[in-house]
C-alpha positions as CSV (number, residue, x, y, z in Angstrom):
1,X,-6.3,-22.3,6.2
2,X,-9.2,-20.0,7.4
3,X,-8.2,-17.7,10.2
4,X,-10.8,-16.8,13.0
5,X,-10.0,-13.8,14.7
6,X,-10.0,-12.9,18.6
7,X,-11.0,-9.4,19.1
8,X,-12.4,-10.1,23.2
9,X,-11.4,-11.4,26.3
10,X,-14.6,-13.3,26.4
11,X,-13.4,-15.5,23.8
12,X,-10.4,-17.4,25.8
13,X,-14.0,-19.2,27.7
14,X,-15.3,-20.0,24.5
15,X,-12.2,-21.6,23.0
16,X,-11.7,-23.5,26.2
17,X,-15.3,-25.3,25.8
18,X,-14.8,-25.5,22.2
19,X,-11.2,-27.2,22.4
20,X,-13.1,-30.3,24.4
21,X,-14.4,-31.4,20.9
22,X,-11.6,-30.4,18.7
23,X,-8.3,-29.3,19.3
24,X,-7.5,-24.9,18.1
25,X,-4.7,-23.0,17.8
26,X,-3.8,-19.8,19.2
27,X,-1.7,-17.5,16.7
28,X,-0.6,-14.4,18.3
29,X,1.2,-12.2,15.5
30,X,2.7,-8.3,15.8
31,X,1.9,-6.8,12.5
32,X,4.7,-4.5,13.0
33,X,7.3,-7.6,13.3
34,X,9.0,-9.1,10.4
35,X,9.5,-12.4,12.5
36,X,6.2,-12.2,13.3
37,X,5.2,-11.9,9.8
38,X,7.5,-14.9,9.0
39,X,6.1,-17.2,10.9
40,X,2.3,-16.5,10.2
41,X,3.4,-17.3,6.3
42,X,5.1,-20.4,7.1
43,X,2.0,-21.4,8.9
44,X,-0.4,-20.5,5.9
45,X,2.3,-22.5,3.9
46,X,2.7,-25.7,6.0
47,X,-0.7,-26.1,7.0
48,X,-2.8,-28.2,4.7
49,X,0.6,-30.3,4.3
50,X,1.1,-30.9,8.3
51,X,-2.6,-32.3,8.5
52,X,-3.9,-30.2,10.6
53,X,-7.4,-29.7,8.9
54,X,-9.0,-31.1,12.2
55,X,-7.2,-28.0,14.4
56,X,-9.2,-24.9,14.4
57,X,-7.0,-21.9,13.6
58,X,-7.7,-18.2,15.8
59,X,-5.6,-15.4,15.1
60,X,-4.9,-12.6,17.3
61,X,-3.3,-9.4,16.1
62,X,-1.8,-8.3,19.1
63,X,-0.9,-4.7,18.7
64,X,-5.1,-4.0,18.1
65,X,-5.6,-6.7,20.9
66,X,-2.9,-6.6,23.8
67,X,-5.2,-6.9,26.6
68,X,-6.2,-10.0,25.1
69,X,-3.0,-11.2,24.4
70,X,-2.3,-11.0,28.3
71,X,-5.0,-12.7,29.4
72,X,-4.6,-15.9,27.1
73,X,-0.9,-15.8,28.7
74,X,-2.4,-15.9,32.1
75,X,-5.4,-18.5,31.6
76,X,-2.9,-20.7,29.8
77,X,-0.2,-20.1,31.8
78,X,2.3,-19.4,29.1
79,X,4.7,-16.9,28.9
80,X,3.4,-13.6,26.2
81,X,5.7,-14.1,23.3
82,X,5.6,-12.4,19.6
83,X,4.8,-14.5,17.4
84,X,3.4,-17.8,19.5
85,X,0.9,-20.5,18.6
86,X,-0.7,-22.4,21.5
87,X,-2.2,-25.4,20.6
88,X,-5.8,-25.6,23.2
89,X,-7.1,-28.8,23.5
90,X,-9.0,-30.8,26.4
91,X,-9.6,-26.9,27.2
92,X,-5.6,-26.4,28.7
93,X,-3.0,-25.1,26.4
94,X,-0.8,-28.4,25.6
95,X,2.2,-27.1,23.1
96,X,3.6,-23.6,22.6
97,X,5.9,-22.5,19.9
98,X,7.4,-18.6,19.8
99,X,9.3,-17.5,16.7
100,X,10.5,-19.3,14.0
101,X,10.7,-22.6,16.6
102,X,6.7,-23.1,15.9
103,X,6.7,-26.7,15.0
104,X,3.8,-28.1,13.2
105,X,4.8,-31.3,13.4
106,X,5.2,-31.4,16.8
107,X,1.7,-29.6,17.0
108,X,0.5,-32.8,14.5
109,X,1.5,-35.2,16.9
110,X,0.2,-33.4,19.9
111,X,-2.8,-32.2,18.4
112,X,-3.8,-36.3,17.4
């Protein structure tokens, strides 16, 4: 799994468009939280084995990146949780997961 990091607002406009062709996730993880810290290694883990090589990962560290982290909440329309992975696709956020109820499967199924 290959993380690709969101460091700029500017960014949410690009995933949209890009999401049209192939579905990404949205990570948002707090560097400071253990949870948070948790969840990203259960998604490094699970990955490759939920068969999600088609899903393009981003990663936002939220603490370095808060502004951003508001304004994917308010172009998805999602609530700003710690940890959370959006799944993007068809450029509107279709599944989010906060915690340790991220469910890859789910995201799979979704995602297909």
């Amino acid at each position: 799994m290959q993380w690709h990091p969101i460091t700029n607002a500017e960014q949410i406009e690009q995933i949209k468009e890009e999401s049209k062709e192939r579905p990404v996730v949205i990570f948002k993880h707090s560097t400071q939280c253990s949870i948070s810290a948790t969840a990203k290694s259960r998604l490094e883990r699970q990955w490759d084995d939920a068969g999600l090589n088609a899903v393009k990962p981003y990663y936002l560290d939220l603490l370095s990146y808060r502004p951003v982290s508001n304004e994917i909440a308010q172009s998805f329309n999602v609530r700003h949780e710690s940890p959370q992975l959006l799944l993007i696709k068809d450029g509107q956020c279709q599944y989010h997961g906060s915690h340790l109820g991220i469910n890859l499967q789910e995201v799979k199924k979704i995602a297909s």
